[in-house]
N, C-alpha and C positions, 0 to 999 in steps of 0.2 A: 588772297588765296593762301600764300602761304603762312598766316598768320593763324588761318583755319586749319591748316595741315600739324601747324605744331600744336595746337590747344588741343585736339583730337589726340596728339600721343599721350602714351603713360606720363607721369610723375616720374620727372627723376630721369627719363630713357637717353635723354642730351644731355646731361651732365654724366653718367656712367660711362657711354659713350667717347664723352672727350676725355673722362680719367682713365681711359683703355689704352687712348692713344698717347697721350700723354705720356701713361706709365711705360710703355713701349719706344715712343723717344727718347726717354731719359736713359732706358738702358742702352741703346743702340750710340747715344749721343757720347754718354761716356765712354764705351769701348772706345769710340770714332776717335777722340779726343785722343785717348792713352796709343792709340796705334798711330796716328797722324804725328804726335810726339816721337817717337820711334823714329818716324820716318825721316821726319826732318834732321832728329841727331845721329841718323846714319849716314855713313862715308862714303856707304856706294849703293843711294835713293836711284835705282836703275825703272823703279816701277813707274814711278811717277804719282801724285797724287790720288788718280784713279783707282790706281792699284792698292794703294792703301788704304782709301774707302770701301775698295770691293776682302778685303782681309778684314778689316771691320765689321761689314756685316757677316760673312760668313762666323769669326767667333761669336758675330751672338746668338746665329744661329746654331752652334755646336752649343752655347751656353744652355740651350735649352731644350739636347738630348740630340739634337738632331746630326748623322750621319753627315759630313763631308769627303769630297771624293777629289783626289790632287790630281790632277793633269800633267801637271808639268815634272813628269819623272824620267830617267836616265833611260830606262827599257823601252818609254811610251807606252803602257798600258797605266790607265788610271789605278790609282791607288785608293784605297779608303782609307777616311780617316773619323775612327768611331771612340776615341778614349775623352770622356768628357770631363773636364774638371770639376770636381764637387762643388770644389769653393765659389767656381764663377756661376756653379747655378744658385746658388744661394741670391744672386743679386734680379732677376727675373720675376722669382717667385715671390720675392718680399716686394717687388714693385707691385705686381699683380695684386697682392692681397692688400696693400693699402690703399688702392684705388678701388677694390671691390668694398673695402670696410667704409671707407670716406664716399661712397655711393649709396651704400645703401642706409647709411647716414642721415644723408638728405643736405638740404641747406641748416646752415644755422641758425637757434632760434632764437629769439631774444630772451633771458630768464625774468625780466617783468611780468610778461604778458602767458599765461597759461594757452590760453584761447584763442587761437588766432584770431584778430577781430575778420569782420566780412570784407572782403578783396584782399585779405591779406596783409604781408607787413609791407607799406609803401609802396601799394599798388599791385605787388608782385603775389600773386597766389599760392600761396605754400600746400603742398599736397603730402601724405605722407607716402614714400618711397616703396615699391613693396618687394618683395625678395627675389622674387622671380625677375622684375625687370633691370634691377641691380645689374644681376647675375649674367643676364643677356647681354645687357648694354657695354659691359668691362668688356667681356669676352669678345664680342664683336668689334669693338673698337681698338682693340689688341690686335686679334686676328690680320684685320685692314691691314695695319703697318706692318706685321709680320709678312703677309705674303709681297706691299711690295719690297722689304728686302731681300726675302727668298727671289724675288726673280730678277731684283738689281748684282744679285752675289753670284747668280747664274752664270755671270760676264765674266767671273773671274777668273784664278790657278786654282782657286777652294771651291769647287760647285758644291749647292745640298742635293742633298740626296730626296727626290720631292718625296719618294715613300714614307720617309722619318719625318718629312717636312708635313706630310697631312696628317701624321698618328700621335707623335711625340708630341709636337708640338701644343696642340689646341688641347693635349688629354694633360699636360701640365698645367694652361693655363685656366682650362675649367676646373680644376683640381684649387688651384690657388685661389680662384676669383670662388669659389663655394665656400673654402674656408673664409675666407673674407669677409662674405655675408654675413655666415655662421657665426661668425665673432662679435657684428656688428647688431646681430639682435640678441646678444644673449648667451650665446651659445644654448638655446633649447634643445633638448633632447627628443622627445614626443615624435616631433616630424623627420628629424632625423631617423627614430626607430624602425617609424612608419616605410620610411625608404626602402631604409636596410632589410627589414623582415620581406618587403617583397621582390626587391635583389634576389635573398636568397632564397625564398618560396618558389622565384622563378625558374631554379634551379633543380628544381623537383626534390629540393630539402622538405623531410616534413614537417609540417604549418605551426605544433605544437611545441615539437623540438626547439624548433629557430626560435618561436617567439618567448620560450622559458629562456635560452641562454642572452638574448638581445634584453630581454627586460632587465638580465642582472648584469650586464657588461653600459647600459645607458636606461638610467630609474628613471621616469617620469621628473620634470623641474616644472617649477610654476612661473619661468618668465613665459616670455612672449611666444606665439606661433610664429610659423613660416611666414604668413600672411601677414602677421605685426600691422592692424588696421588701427590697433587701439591705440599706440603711440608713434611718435613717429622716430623712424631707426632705430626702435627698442629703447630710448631714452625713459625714464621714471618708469620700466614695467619692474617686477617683483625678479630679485637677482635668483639665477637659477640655483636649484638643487645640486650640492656636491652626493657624487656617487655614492653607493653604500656602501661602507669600508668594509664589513663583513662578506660583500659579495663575491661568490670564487672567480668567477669572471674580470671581477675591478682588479683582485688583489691579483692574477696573474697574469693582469697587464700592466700594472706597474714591476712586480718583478720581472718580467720581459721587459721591458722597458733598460731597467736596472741591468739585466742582465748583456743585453744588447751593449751599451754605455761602456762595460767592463770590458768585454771585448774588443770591442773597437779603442777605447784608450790603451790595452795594452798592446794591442797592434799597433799602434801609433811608439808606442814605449820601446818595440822590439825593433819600428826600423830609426829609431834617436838611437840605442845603442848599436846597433848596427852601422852607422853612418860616423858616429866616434870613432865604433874600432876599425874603419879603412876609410878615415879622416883624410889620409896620403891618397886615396884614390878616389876618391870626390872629390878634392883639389884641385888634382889632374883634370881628371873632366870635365870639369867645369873651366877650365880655363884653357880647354883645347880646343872645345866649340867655337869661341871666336875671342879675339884680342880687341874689342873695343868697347868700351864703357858702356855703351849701351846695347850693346847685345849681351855683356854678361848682364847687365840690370836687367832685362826682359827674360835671359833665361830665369833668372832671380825667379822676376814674379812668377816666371811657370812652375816654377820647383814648390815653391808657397801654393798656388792653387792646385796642387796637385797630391798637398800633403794628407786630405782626406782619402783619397784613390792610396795612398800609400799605406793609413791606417789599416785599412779596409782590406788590403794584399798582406800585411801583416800578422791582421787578425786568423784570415785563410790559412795561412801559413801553420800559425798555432795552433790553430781546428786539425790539420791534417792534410787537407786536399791540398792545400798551396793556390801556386797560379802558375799560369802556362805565358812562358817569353816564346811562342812561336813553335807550331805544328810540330811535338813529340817534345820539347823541353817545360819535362815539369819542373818546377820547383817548390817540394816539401820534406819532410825532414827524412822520409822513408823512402823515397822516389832515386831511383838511377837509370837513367835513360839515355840512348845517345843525343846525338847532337840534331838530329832530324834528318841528317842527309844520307845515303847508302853511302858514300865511301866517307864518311865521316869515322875518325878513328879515337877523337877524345869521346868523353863521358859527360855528362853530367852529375854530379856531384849531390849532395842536399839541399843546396842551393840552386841549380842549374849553373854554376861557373865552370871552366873547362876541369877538366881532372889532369892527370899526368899525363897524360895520351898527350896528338897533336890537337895546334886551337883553331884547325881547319875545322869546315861547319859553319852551320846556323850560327853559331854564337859570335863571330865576327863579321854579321851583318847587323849586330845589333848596335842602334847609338849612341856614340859618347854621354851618357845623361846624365848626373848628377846623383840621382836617386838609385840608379842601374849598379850605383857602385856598390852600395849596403849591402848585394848579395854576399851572403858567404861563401866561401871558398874550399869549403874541404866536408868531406862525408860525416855520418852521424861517429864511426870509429872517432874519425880525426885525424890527423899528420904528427907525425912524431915533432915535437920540440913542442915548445911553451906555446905559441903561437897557436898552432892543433888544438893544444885542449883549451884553450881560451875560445877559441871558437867553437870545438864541439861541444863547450860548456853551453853558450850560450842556443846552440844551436837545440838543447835538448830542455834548456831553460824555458824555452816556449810553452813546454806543457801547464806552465805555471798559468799562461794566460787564460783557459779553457777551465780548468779546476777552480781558479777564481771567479769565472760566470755562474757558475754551477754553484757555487757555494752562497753569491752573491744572490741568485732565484733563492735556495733555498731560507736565505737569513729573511729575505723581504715576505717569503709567506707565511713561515713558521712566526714573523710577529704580530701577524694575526690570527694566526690560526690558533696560538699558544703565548698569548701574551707571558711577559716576565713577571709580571705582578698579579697573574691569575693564576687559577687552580685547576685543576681537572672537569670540574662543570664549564668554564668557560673556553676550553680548547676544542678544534674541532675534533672527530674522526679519525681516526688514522689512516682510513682510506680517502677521505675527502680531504686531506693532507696532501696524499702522494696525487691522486687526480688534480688538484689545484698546479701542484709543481711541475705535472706533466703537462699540463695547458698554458704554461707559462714556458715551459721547455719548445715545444713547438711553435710560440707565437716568436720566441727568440729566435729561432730556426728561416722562421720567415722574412723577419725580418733583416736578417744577415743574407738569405738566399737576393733578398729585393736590393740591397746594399750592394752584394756582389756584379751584379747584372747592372746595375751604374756604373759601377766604379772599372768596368774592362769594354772591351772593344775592341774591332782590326785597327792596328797599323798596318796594315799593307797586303799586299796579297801572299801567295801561297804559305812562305814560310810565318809571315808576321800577320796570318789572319786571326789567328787567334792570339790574344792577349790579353792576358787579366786570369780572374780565378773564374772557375767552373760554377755557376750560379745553384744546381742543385745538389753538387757535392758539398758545398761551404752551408747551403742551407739543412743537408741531411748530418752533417758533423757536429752543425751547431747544434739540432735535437737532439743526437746522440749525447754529447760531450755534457750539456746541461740536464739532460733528465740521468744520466750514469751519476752522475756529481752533487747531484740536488737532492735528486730522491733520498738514497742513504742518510745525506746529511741531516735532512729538515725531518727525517723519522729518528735520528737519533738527537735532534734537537729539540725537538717534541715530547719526547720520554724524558728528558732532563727536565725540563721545564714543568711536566706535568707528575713527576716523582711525587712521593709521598715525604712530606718534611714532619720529621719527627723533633719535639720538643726538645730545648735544650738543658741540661739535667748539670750536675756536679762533678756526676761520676766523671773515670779517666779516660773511657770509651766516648763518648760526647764532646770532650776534649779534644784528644786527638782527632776523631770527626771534625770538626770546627776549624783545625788548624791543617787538616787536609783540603779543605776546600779554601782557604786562604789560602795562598803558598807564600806566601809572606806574613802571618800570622807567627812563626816562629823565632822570627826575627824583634815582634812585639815579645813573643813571651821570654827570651833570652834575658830583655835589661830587666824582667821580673824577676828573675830567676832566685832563691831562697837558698842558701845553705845550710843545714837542721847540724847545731852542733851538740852531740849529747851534753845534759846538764849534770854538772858534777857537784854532790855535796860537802860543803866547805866547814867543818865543825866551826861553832858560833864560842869563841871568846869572849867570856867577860872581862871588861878596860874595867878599872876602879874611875869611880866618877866622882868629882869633885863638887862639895856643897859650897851652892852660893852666900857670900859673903851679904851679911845686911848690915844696917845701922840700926836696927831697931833692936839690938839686945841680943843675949847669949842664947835665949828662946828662940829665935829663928833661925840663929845660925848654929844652933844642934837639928830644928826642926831641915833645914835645907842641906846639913851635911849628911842627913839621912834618907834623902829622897833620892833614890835608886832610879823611878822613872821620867827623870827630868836630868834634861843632858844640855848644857848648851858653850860652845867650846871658846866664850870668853867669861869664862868663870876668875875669880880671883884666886890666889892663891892662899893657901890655909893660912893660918896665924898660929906660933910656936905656943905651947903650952905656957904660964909665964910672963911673956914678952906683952907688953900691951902695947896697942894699937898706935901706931905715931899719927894717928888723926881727931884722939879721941879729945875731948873739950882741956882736961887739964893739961895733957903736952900742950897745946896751941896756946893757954893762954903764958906759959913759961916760957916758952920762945919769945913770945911776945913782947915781955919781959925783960927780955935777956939783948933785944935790940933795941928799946927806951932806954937799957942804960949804955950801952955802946954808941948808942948817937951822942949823948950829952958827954960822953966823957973823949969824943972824937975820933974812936981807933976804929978803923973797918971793920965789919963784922963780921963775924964768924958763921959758916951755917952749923944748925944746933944739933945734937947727936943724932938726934930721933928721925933726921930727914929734912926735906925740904916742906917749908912752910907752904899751908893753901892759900 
């Protein structure tokens, strides 16, 4: 019977199923692991082991968005505890999506065989897996284990909050197990479209609208469908279609993308130097929370998972809104507010740290934390000394982050809009320019606003319910900030690009054109540089020039002392009128002479008037 029960299910519904749960133990198991380590290397383990299984599941349940609520507080009235760490969600969702992709996968095939023969490989019937029941089966199998730790964690000081526990929860994990699939056939577009346009059809968008901008934001691909009957997990279908680069929809969500990216890394940038320059007070804090090696190791890891909620309060920061430490303390760079209490008599500053007033108030209920330290400490003026304007430098330096999003949309669409190596026929529009930039400006906007609604949450009640940044203020900053920024830029990066280039000529107008748009070009023309020294005429002297000497008779050497255009400056020297030649045949053979009789008569010889002998 039960052997009929399982042949009757889908392909594939028990193994998605056990990679559901699977993937759900692994997260739960390693929390369990890292917190049970804790426990044990703590001094004073007062919980007992229970207690540190029921803290285990509760962070994985926070890991995956879900509200916890503390009990065990000084006042007795429960606390909430909603600030989830970015980082520890990152480790859920990557389980989720590799047991939906290795699901809808299927089993493995062998690459000999195309065809599965009839009964399959070794008996075992190979089916191919189809998308839908992937997608059920992860999900479902997931879910299981998550509710029973939701109601083993129930036991604990951390309950969940079941509202977050029925919403958050399963709309991450269907979120993560759809991409999964989506990956594992292909990533097709087609059925995805199909979705989407009637999502927002549903909406009472209209039909024409939606379906022109979805066609250009996801084009038709020739892999696989939903369905993927033809192969199995989308294996050998035809790799899908990359989008259209030309489409204003594609190109302004990569520069949204882009522009998001800049943001958040420079929020990330403003609390590193913030955390350098009161180095001495993150010290502190950090080593006042507790004196024993592993609880500063644990705060460690919190401080590390926590550093994306830090980017992201950052970023806020730079936008304008800021974020709020608790009912009336803002912290942005324009912001001065009290302290949240009626007889509260400091300030809050641009930071929200105390001012010169007193440091009664909200703000000495706040926790020694590490990261808490980075706030600055003095208004956008500043405080007189060094110190002040180091601070209010940097404190006003933030604008830099925002004007860099905006610059950053604009360079990502103006390179397609107005390529570098095209002309004026290939650039778009100058209004389908500024529209492209503007739809990348708002997709940015949203995505900072979805960012922000993560990255905050209550700590606690009245004072500390709110905490974090304001989700539709950081999302409405960040539209403002990048379409003020972008727009200008990508219209005047547009008109440079698509100028009129006039040929390059001789004259000294083209020149210095040339050497204007190099600004280093002058630098080359310097080592060319020419000195014009006027030329001066030199009257021409005639030298008396001397005829060459021959052997060949008084005929040549009248014909060569008379040639004027023949110069050459190892000439002989004249011969005296008179004087004959000491080389000519009768000196040589008198010399000659003259030493046949000086040998025979024994006396040295003499050299002979005329010179020395050849």
């Amino acid at each position: 019977m039960l052997s009929r029960v399982l042949g009757r299910l889908p392909a594939g519904l028990g193994a998605a199923l056990l990679g559901g749960a699977v993937a759900a133990g692994l997260g739960l198991g390693s929390l369990a692991v890292l917190v049970t380590l804790f426990w044990i290397s703590s001094p004073y383990p007062d919980s007992g082991p229970g207690g540190a299984l029921h803290v285990a599941a509760a962070l994985w349940l926070l890991a995956h968005g879900v509200d916890l609520v503390r009990t065990d507080t000084l006042s007795g009235v429960p606390a909430p505890v909603g600030v989830t760490p970015l980082l520890l969600l990152v480790l859920p969702a990557w389980l989720v999506h590799r047991a939906a992709r290795d699901a809808a996968e299927g089993p493995p095939v062998p690459p000999v065989l195309s065809v599965p023969p009839k009964g399959g490989y070794g008996g075992v019937s190979v089916r191919p897996v189809r998308a839908g029941v992937a997608w059920w089966g992860v999900v479902a199998g997931y879910l299981l284990v998550a509710a029973a730790a939701a109601v083993y964690a129930a036991g604990g000081e951390l309950r969940p909050s079941w509202l977050g526990a029925a919403l958050r929860l399963p709309l991450l994990v269907a979120v993560a197990s759809g991409v999964g699939v989506w990956t594992a056939f292909g990533r097709p577009r087609r059925p995805l479209r199909a979705a989407v346009c009637r999502a927002l059809c549903s909406l009472g968008l209209p039909p024409e609208a939606v379906r022109r901008v979805v066609d250009g934001a996801l084009p038709d691909a020739g892999g696989a469908g939903a369905g993927g009957a033809g192969a199995v997990g989308g294996r050998g279908g035809p790799a899908p279609a990359a989008a259209a680069p030309g489409s204003r929809v594609a190109v302004a969500r990569r520069a949204a993308v882009a522009g998001t990216v800049v943001l958040v890394g420079g929020g990330g940038l403003v609390v590193a130097l913030s955390l350098g320059w009161h180095a001495g007070a993150t010290k502190d804090s950090f080593l006042q929370i507790t004196d024993v090696w592993s609880g500063r190791f644990a705060v460690l890891l919190l401080v590390v998972a926590l550093l994306p909620n830090a980017a992201v309060w950052g970023a806020a920061y730079g936008l304008g809104p800021g974020f709020v430490l608790g009912a009336g303390n803002v912290v942005a760079p324009l912001s001065l507010g009290s302290m949240g209490s009626a007889d509260a008599v400091g300030s809050v500053g641009s930071a929200g740290s105390p001012g010169s007033g007193s440091s009664s108030g909200s703000w000495t209920l706040l926790p020694p934390f590490p990261l808490l330290a980075a706030l600055l400490q003095d208004s956008p003026g500043g405080t007189a000394g060094e110190a002040g304007g180091a601070e209010s430098l940097l404190t006003w330096g933030v604008v830099l982050v925002p004007v860099a999003a905006g610059v950053t949309v604009a360079w990502f669409t103006v390179g397609v809009a107005a390529p570098a190596d095209g002309g004026q026929r290939d650039a778009w529009p100058p209004g389908r320019t500024v529209l492209t930039v503007m739809g990348a400006s708002v997709l940015c906007g949203v995505a900072m606003a979805g960012l922000a609604a993560l990255a905050g949450g209550p700590m606690g009640v009245d004072v500390l319910s709110r905490f974090g940044p304001v989700w539709w203020q950081v999302g409405a900053a960040g539209v403002a900030w990048t379409a003020g920024v972008g727009v200008p830029v990508a219209v005047g990066l547009r008109a440079w690009r698509t100028r009129r280039r006039t040929p390059r000529t001789a004259s000294v107008g083209s020149r210095w054109g040339r050497v204007w748009r190099a600004p280093w070009g002058w630098v080359a023309r310097l080592g060319k540089l020419r000195v014009q020294v006027p030329r001066v005429s030199v009257p021409r002297v005639s030298l008396p020039r001397w005829g060459r000497l021959s052997r060949r008779g008084p005929a040549a050497e009248s014909a060569g002392a008379t040639d004027d255009t023949e110069f050459e400056p190892y000439d002989f020297l004249p011969v005296e009128q008179g004087v004959p030649a000491w080389y000519d045949d009768a000196a040589r053979e008198a010399r000659w002479a003259a030493l046949r009789e000086r040998d025979v008569s024994g006396e040295p010889p003499s050299p002979p008037s005329g010179g020395i002998p050849s």
